[in-house]
N, CA, C and O atoms as a Tinker XYZ file with bonds, in Angstrom:
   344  protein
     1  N     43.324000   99.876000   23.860000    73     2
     2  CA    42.180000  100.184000   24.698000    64     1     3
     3  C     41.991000   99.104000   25.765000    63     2     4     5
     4  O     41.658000   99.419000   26.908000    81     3
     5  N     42.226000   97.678000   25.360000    73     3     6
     6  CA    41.839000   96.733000   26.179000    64     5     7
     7  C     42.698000   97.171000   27.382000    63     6     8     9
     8  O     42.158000   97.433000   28.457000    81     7
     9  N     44.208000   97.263000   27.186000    73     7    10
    10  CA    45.365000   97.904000   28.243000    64     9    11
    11  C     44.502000   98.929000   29.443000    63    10    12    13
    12  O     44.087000   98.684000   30.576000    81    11
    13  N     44.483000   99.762000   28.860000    73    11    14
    14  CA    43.923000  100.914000   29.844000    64    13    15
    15  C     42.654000  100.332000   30.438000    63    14    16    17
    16  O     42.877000  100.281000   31.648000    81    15
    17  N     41.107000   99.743000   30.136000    73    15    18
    18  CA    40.410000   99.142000   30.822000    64    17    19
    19  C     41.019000   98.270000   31.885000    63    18    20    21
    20  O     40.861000   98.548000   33.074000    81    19
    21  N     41.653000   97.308000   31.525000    73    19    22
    22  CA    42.492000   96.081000   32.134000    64    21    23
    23  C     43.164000   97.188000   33.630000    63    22    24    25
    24  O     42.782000   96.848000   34.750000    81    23
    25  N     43.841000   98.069000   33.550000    73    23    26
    26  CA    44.641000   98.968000   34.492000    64    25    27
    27  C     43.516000   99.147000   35.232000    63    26    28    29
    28  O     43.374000   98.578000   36.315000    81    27
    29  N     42.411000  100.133000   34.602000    73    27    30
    30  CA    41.346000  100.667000   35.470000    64    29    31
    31  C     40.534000   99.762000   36.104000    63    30    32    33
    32  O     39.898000  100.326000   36.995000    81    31
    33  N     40.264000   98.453000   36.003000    73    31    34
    34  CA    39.655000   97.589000   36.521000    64    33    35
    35  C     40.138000   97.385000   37.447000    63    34    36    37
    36  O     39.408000   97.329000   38.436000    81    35
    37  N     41.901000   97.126000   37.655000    73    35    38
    38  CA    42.658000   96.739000   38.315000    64    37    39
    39  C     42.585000   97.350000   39.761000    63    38    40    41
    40  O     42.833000   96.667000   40.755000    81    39
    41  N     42.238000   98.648000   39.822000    73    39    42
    42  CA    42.299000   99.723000   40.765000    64    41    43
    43  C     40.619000   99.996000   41.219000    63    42    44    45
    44  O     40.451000  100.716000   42.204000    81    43
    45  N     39.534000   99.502000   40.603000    73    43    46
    46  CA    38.257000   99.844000   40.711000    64    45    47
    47  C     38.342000   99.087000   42.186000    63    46    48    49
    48  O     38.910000   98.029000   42.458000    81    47
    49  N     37.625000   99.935000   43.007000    73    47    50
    50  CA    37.381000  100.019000   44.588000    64    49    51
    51  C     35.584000   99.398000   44.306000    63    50    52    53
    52  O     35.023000   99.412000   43.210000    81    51
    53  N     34.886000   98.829000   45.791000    73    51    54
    54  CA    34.045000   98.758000   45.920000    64    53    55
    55  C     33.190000  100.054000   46.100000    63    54    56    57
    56  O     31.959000  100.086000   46.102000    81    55
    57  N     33.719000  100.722000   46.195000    73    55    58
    58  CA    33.419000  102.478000   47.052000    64    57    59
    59  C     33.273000  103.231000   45.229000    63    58    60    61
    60  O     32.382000  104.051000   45.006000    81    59
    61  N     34.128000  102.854000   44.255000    73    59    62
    62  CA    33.859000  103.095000   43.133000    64    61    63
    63  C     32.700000  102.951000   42.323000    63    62    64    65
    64  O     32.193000  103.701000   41.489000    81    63
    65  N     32.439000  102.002000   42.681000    73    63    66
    66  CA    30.972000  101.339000   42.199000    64    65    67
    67  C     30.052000  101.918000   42.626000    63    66    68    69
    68  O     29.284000  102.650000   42.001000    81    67
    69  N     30.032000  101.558000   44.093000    73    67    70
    70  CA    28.826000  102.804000   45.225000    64    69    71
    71  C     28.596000  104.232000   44.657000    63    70    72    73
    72  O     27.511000  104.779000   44.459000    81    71
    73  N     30.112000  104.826000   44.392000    73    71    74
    74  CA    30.105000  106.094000   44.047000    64    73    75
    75  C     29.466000  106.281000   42.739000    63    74    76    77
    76  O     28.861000  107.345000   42.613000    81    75
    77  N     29.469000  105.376000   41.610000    73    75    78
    78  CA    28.524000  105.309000   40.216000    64    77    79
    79  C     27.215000  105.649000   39.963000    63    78    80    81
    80  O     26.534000  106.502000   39.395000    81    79
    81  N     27.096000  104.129000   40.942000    73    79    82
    82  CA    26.034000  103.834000   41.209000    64    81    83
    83  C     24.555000  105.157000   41.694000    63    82    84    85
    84  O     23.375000  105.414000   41.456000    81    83
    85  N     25.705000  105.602000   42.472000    73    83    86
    86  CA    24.983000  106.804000   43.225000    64    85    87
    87  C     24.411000  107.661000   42.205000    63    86    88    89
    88  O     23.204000  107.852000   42.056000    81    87
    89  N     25.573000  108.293000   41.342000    73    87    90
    90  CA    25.491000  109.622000   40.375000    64    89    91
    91  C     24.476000  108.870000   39.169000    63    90    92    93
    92  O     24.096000  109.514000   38.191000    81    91
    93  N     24.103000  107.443000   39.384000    73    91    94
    94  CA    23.592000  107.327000   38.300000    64    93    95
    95  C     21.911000  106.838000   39.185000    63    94    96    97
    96  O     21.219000  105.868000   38.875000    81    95
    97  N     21.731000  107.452000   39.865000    73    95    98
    98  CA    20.281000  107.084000   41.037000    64    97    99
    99  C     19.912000  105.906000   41.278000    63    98   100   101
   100  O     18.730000  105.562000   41.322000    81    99
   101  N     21.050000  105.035000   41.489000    73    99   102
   102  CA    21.059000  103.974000   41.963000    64   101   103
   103  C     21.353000  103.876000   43.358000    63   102   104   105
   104  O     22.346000  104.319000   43.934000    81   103
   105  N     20.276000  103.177000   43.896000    73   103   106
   106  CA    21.092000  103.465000   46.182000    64   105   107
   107  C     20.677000  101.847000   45.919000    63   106   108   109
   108  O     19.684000  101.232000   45.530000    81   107
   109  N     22.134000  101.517000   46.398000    73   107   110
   110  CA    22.757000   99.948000   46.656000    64   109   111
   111  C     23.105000   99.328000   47.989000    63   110   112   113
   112  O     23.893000   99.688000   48.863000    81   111
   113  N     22.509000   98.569000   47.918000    73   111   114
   114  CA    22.904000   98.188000   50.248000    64   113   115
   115  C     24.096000   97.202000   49.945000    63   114   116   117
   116  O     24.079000   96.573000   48.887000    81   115
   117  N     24.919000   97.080000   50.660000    73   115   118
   118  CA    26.425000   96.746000   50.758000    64   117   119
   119  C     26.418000   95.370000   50.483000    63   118   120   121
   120  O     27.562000   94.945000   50.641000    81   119
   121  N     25.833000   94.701000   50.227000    73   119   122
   122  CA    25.702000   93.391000   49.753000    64   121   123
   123  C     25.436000   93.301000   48.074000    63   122   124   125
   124  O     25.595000   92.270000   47.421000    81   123
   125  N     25.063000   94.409000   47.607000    73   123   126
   126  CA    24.536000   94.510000   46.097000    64   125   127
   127  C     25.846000   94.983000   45.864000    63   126   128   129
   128  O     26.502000   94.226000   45.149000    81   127
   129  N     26.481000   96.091000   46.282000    73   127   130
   130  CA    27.888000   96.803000   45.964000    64   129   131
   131  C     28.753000   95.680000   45.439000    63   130   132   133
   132  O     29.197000   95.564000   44.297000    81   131
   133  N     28.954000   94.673000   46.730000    73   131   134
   134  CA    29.809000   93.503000   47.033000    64   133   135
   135  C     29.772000   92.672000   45.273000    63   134   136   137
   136  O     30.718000   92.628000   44.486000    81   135
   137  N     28.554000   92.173000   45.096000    73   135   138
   138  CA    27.868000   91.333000   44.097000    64   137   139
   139  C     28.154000   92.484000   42.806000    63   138   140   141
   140  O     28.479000   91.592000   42.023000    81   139
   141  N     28.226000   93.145000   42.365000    73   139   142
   142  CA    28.733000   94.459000   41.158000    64   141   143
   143  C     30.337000   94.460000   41.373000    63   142   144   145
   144  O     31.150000   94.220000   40.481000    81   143
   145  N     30.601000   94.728000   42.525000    73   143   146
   146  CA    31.814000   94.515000   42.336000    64   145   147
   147  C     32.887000   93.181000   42.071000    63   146   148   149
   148  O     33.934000   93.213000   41.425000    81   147
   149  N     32.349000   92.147000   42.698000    73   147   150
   150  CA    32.595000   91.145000   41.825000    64   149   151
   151  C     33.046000   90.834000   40.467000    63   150   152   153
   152  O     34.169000   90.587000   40.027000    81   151
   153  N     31.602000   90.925000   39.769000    73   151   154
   154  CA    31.507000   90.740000   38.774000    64   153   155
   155  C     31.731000   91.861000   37.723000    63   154   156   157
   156  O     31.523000   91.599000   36.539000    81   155
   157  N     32.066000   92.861000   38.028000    73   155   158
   158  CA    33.378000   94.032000   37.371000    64   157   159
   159  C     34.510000   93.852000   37.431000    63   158   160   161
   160  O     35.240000   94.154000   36.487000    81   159
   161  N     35.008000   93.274000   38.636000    73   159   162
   162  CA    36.481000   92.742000   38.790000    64   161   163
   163  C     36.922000   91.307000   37.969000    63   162   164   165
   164  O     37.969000   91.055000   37.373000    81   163
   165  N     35.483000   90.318000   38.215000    73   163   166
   166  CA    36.284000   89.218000   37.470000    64   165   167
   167  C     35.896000   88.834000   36.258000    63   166   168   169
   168  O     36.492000   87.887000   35.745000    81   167
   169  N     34.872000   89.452000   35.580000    73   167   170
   170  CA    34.007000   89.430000   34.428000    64   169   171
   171  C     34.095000   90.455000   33.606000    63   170   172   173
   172  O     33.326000   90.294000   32.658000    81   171
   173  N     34.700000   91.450000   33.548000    73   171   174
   174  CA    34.349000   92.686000   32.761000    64   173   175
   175  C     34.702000   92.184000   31.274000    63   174   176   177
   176  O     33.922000   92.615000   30.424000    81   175
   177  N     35.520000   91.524000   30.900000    73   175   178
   178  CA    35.823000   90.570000   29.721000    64   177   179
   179  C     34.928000   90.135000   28.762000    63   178   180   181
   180  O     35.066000   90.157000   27.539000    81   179
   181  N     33.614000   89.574000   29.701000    73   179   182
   182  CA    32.669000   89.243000   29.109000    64   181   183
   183  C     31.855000   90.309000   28.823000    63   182   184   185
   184  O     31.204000   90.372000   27.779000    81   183
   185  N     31.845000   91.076000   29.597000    73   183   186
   186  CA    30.606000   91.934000   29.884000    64   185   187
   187  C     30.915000   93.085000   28.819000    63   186   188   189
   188  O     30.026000   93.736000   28.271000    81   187
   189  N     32.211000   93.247000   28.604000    73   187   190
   190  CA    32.340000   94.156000   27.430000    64   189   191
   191  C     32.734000   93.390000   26.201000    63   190   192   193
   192  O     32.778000   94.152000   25.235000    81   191
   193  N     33.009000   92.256000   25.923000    73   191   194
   194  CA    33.856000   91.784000   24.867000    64   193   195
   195  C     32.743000   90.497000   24.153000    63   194   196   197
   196  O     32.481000   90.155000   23.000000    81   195
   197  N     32.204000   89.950000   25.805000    73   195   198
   198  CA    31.368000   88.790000   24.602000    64   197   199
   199  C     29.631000   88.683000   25.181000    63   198   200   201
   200  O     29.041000   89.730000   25.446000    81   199
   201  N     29.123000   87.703000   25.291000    73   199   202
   202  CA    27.788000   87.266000   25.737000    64   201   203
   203  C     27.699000   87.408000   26.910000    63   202   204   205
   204  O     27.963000   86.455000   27.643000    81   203
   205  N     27.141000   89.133000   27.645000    73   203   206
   206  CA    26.776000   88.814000   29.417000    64   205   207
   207  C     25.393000   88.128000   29.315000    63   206   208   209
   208  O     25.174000   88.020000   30.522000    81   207
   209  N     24.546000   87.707000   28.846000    73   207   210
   210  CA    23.525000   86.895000   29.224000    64   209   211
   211  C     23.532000   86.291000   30.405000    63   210   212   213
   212  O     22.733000   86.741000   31.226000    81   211
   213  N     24.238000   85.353000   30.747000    73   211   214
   214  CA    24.520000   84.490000   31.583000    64   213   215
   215  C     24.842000   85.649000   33.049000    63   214   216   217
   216  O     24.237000   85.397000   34.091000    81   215
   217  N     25.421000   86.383000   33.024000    73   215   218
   218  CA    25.547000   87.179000   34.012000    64   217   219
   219  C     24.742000   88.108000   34.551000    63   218   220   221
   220  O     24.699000   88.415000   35.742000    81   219
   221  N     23.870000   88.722000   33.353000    73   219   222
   222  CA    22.718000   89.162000   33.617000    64   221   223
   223  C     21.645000   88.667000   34.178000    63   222   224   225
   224  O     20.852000   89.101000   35.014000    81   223
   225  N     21.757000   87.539000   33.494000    73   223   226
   226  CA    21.043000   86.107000   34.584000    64   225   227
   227  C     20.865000   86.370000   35.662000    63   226   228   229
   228  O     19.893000   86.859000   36.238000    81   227
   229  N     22.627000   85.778000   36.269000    73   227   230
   230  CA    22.891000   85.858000   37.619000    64   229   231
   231  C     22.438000   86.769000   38.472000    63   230   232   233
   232  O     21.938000   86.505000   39.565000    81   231
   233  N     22.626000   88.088000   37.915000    73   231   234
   234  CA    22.194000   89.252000   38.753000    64   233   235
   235  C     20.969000   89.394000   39.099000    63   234   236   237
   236  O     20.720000   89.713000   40.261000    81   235
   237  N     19.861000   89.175000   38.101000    73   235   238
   238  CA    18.645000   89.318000   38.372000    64   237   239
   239  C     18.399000   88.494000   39.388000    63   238   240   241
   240  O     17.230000   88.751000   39.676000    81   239
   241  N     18.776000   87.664000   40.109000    73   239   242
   242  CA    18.720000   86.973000   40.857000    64   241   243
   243  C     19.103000   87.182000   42.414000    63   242   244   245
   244  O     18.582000   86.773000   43.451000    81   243
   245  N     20.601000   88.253000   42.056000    73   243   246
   246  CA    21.069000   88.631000   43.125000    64   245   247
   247  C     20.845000   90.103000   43.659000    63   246   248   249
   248  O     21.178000   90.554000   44.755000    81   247
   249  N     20.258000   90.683000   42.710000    73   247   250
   250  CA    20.006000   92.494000   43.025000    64   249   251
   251  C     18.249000   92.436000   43.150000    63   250   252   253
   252  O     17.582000   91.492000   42.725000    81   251
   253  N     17.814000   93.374000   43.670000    73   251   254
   254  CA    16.587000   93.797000   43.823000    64   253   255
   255  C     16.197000   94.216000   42.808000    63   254   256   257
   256  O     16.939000   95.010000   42.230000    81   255
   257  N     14.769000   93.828000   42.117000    73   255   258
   258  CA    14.223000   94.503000   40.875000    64   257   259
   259  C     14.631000   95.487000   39.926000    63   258   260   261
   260  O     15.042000   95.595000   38.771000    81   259
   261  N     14.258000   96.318000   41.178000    73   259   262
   262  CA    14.275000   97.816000   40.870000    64   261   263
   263  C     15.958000   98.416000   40.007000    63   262   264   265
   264  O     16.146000   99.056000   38.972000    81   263
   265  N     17.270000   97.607000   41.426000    73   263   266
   266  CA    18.289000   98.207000   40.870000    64   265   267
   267  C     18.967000   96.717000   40.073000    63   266   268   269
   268  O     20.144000   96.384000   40.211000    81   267
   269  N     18.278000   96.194000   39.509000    73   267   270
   270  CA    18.519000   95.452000   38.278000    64   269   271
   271  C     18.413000   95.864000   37.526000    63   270   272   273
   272  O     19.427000   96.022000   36.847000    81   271
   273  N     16.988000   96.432000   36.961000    73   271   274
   274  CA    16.597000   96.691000   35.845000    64   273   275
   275  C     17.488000   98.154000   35.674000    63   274   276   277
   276  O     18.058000   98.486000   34.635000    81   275
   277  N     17.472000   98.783000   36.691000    73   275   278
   278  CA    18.313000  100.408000   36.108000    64   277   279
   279  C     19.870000  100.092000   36.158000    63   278   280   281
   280  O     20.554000  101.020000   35.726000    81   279
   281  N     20.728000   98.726000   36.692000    73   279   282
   282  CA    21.801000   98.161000   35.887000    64   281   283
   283  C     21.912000   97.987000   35.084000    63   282   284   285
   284  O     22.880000   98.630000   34.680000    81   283
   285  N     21.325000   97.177000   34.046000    73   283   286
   286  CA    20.726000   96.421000   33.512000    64   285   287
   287  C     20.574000   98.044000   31.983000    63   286   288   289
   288  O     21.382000   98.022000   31.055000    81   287
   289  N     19.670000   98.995000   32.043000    73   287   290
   290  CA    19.204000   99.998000   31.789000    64   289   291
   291  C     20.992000  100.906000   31.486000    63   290   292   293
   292  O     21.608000  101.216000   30.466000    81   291
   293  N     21.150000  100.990000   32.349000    73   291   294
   294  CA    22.708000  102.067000   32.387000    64   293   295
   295  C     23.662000  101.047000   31.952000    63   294   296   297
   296  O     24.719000  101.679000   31.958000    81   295
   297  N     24.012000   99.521000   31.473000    73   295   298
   298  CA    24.351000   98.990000   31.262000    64   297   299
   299  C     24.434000   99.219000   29.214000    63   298   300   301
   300  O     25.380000   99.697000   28.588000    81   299
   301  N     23.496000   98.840000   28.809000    73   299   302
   302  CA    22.925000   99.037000   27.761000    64   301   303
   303  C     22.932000  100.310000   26.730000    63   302   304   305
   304  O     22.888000  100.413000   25.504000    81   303
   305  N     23.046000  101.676000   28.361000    73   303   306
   306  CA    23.316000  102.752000   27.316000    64   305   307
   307  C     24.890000  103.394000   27.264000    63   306   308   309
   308  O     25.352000  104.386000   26.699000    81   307
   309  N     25.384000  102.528000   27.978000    73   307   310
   310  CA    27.123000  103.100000   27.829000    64   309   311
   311  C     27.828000  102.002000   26.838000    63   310   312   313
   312  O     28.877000  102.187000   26.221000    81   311
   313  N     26.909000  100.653000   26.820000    73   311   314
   314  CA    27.631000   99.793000   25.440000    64   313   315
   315  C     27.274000  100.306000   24.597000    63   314   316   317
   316  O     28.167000  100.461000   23.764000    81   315
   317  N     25.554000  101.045000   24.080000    73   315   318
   318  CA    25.625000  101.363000   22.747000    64   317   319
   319  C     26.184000  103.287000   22.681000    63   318   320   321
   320  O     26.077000  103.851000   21.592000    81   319
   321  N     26.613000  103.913000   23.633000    73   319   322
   322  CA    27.189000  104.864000   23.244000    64   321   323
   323  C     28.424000  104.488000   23.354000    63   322   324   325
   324  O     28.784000  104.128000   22.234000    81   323
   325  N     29.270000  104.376000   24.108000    73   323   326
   326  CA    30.759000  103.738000   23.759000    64   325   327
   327  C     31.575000  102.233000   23.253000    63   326   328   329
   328  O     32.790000  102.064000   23.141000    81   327
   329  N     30.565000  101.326000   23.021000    73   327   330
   330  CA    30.798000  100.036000   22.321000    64   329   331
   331  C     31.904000  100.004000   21.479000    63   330   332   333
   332  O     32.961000   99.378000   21.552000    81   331
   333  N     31.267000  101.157000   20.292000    73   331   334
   334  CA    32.574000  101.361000   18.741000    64   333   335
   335  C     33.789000  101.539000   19.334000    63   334   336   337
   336  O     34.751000  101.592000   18.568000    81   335
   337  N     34.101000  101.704000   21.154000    73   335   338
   338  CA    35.642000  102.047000   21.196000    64   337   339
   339  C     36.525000  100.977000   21.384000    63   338   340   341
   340  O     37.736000  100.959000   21.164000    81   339
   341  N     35.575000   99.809000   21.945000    73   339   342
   342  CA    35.846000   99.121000   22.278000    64   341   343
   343  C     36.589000   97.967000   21.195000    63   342   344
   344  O     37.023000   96.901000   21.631000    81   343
């Protein structure tokens, strides 16, 4: 499983994220995209495997309230529905 994440990360576009983001009623201004995509590209390790605290941190810092907390929110419900695959 780690394989196939690792691939799909590899190929995740900024425009990927946007496009998520979207279907999940999130509207992101190109500087928030930038900052998600980041930290999907060079963090996903943590973010699925150990302690994002620290990154969650970060973000709250760098995203607007609103699409923090519904990161943050959609974050939370795809670890505890798909976590066990992981």
């Amino acid at each position: 499983m780690k394989k196939l994440i690792q691939n799909y990360i590899h190929k995740i576009t900024e425009n990927d994220i946007e496009m998520f983001a979207f279907k999940n009623n999130i509207k992101l201004c190109k500087k928030e995209v930038s900052i998600l995509y980041y930290y999907v590209k060079n963090e996903y390790e943590t973010l699925l495997y150990g302690d994002s605290t620290c990154i969650f941190h970060d973000l709250k810092e760098k995203l607007s309230s609103e699409n923090y907390e519904k990161v943050i929110s959609l974050f939370k419900m795809y670890k505890e529905k798909y976590g066990h695959y992981l």
